[in-house]
N, C-alpha and C positions, 0 to 999 in steps of 0.2 A: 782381327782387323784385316790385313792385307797379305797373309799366309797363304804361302804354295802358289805366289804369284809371279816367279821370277824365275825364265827360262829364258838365256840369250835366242837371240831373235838369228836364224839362218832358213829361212825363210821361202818353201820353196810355194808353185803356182798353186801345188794340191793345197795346201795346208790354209792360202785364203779363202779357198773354193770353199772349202769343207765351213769356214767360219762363219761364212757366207760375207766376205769384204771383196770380194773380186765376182765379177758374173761373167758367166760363156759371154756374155754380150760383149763385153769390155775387152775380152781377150781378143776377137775378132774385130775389132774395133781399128784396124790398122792403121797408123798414120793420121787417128784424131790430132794429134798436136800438130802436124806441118804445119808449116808457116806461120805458126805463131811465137809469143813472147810469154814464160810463163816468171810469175812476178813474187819472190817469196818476200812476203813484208816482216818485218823483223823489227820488235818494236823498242830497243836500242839501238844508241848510237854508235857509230862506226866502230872499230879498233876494239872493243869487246868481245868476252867469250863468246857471246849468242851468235853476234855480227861475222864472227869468223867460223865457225860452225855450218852459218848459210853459204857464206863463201866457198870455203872447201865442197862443200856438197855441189854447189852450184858451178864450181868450174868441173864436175864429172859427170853430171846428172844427163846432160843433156842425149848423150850417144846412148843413154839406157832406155830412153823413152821413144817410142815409136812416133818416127817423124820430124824427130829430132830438133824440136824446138829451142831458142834462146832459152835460157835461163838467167835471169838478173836477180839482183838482190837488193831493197830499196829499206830506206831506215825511216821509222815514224815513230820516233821516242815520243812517249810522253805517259805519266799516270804508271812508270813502271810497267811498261808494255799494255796496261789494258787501252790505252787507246789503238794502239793497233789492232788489237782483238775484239772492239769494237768493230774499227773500221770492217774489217773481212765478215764478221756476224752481219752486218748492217746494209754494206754497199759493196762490196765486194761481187763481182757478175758472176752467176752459176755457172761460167761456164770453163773454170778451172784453172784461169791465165792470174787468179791473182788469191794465195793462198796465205795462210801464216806458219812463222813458223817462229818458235822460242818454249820457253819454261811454259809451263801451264799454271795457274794461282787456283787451289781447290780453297784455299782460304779465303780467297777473295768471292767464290759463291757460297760459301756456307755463311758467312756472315752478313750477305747481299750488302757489300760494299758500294757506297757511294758511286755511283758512276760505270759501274759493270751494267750492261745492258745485256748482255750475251749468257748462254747456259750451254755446260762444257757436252750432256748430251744430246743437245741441237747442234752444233759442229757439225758439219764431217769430215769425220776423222780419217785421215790419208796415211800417216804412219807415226812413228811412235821412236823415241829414243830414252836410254836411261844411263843420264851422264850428271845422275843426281845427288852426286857423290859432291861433298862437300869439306872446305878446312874454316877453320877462324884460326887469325892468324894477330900479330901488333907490334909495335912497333920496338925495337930492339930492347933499349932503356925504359919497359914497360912497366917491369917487376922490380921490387924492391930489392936493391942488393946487386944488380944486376942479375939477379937469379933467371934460370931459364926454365924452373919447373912450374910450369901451369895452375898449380895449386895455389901459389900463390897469387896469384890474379884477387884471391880474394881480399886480400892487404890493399889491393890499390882502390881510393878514394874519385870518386867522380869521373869513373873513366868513360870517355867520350865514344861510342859507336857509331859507325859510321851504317844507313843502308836506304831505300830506296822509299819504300814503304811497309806499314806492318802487315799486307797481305802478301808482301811477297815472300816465298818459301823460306828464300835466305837469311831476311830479317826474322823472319818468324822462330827461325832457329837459332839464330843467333841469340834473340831476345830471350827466347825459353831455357835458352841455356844458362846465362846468365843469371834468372830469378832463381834457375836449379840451383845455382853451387850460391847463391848471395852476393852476387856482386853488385855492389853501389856505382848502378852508372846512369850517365846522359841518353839519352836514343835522338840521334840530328840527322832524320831524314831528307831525302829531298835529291840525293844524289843518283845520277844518270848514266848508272852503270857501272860496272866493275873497275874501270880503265881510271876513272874520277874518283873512285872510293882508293885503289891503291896509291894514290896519287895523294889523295888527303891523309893517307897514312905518313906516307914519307914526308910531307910538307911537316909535320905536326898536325896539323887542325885537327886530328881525330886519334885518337888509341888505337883501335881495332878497327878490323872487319868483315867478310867472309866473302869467299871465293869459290870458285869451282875446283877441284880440283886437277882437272885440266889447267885452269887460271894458274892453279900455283905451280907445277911443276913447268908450264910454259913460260910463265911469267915472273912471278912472284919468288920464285926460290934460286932463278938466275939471276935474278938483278935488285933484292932488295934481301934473300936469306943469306945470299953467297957473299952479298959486300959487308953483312955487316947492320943493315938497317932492318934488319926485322925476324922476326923469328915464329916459327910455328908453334900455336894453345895446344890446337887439340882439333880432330876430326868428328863428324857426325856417323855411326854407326850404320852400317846397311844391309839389308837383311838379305839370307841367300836364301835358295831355295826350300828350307822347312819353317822361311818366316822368322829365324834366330839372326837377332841384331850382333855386329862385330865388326871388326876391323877392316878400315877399306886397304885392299890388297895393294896398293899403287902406293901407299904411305906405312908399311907397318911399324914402322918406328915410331910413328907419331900414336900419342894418345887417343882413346873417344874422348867425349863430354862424360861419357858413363864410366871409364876408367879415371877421370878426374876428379869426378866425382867419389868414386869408391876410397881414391886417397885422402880425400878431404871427411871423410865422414865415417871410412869404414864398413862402409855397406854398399847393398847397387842401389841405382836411383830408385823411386817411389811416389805416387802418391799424384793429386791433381795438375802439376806441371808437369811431371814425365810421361803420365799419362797422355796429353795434348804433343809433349814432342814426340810420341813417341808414334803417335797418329799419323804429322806429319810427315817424319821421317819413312813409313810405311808406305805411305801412298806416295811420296815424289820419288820413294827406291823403285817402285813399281814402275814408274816412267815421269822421268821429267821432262821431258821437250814433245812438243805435240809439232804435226802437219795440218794444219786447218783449214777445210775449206766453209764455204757459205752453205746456212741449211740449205738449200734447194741446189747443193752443186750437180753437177750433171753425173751421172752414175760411170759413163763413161769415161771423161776427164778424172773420175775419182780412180778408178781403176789403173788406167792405163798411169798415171803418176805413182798409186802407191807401188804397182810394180817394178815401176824405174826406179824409184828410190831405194827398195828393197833389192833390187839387184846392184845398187850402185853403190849400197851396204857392203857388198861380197866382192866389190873390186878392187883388186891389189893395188891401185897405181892409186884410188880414193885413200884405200886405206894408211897406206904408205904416206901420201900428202897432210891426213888428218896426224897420223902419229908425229912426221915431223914439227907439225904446229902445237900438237897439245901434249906430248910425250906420252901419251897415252891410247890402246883403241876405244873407236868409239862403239858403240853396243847400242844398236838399234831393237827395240823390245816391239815380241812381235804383236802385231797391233788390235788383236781380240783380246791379251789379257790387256794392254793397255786401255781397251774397253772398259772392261770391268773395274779398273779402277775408278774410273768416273763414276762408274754408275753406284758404286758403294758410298759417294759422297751422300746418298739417300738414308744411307743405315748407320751411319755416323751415330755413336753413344750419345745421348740427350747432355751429360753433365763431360766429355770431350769438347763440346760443340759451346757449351757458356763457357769451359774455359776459354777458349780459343775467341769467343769473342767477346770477354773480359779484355784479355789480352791486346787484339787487335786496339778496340776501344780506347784504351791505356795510351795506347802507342800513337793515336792521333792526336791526342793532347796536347 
């Protein structure tokens, strides 16, 4: 699937040159950006992980890019961000002042979702992050007994998930997790972000949910693991460099799905649902946050931006600002293999891809 695809991203001029995503032209390009405003659309709403991701970037971004343009950050939730990724595919002006940035949905084109207008390699693609490390997580009083070991998740009756839509990554894993180990739950889509889903955690409305894990160690494990109101399932596996799924380094205490699995069953997972997560999991490990401009962006504006943002990857005062926010660094993947993960959406297994939109299918109902 997605093997031998993950090499932190430090990112020097040669190395785009050689990929061919930067050209002599754009390097000499000096001072394309003066005076203008460049606009990263982010297609949730404020106070979320995406929303502060733009942020932090965008208060360092600007001194990296020749010319030294504003940088703002403007929110057009809706459709689980494909409306923003809309908008940038559609109307967005080629000339570089109005980009996207967030999760990328490979589920959302392999099963040509309702309302996707956009194809991930029509973009152009500016840079690339992989911060696709995820938890599911629920509410304290979840498990029978008060028990806090994850296996039993499968004892509880009707339990309520909380997520956005079935194309997006996070529900997508959440869900498939779920049918892995047998749990009898609800799927109550519709919620607008991560900041709303943890919220509906703590209200009751909802059992579960899934986060980033930036979300959780920023948010979620100071102020709902530490008092008391909720406690961590289990992690999504992520693959290193020879393509072997395992534990994500920022959590090792915490379970995968696939160690939960093995308790519940005695073996590793198997078979047409792990297969489909296991898809996912592969290609959002490769990169999950895209920079996106409009097909016809200017070559120039593409250049000169992914440069600054790759440089603004490698600046201590970004990085230091990013760690305080998510507890975690952030890892910008450098943006030819993030290429190629798009473009492997083409070679996707015939019977991965009915799963998946079985699955999706299921989930709009």
């Amino acid at each position: 699937m997605f093997k031998n695809s993950l090499r932190v991203s430090v990112i020097g001029t040669a190395t785009l040159m050689a990929a061919g995503l930067i050209t002599t032209t754009g390097l000499n390009a000096a001072g394309y950006y003066e005076g203008k405003t460049i606009t990263l659309i982010v297609g949730f709403p404020a106070g979320g992980g995406v929303d502060a991701s733009a942020r932090v970037m965008a208060d360092h971004l600007s001194k990296h890019i020749e010319g030294k343009p504003d940088v703002i950050v403007k929110n057009m939730s809706g459709a689980a961000s494909i409306k923003a990724q809309n908008f940038v595919y559609e109307k967005a002006r080629p000339d570089g002042t109005t980009v996207f940035f967030g999760p990328w949905f490979p589920i959302a084109q392999i099963v040509k979702a309702p309302g996707v207008r956009f194809r991930y390699e029509k973009f152009t693609a500016i840079a690339a992050m992989a911060a696709g490390q995820a938890i599911f997580y629920g509410r304290a009083s979840l498990l029978p007994g008060g028990s806090k070991d994850p296996k039993n998740i499968v004892k509880v009756k009707g339990l309520k998930l909380a997520g956005s839509h079935p194309t997006n990554p996070m529900d997508a894993r959440a869900r498939l997790s779920l049918d892995l180990l047998g749990v009898n739950y609800n799927y109550v889509r519709g919620y607008r972000g991560s900041t709303k889903i943890r919220a509906a955690v703590l209200n009751g409305e909802v059992d579960v949910g899934g986060d980033s894990i930036r979300g959780y160690l920023g948010a979620i494990k100071p102020t709902m693991v530490a008092t008391g109101k909720a406690i961590p399932l289990w992690t999504y596996p992520v693959p290193d460099a020879s393509g072997k799924l395992g534990r994500v380094a920022a959590t090792p205490n915490i379970p995968t799905v696939a160690d939960v699995y093995r308790s519940i069953n005695g073996k590793a997972p198997s078979g047409a649902t792990w297969d489909a997560l296991k898809f996912i999991l592969e290609a959002y490990g490769t990169a999950s946050h895209f920079y996106l401009g409009p097909p016809t962006m200017n070559k120039t504006a593409r250049d000169a931006l992914s440069k600054g943002i790759y440089a603004t990857a490698r600046d201590k005062k970004y990085l230091a600002s990013a760690v305080k926010r998510f507890k975690t660094t952030p890892v910008h993947r450098e943006l030819s293999l993030a290429v190629q993960a798009i473009k492997k959406l083409a070679s996707i297994d015939p019977k991965v891809k009915a799963t998946i939109q079985a699955h999706v299918k299921a989930g709009l109902k």
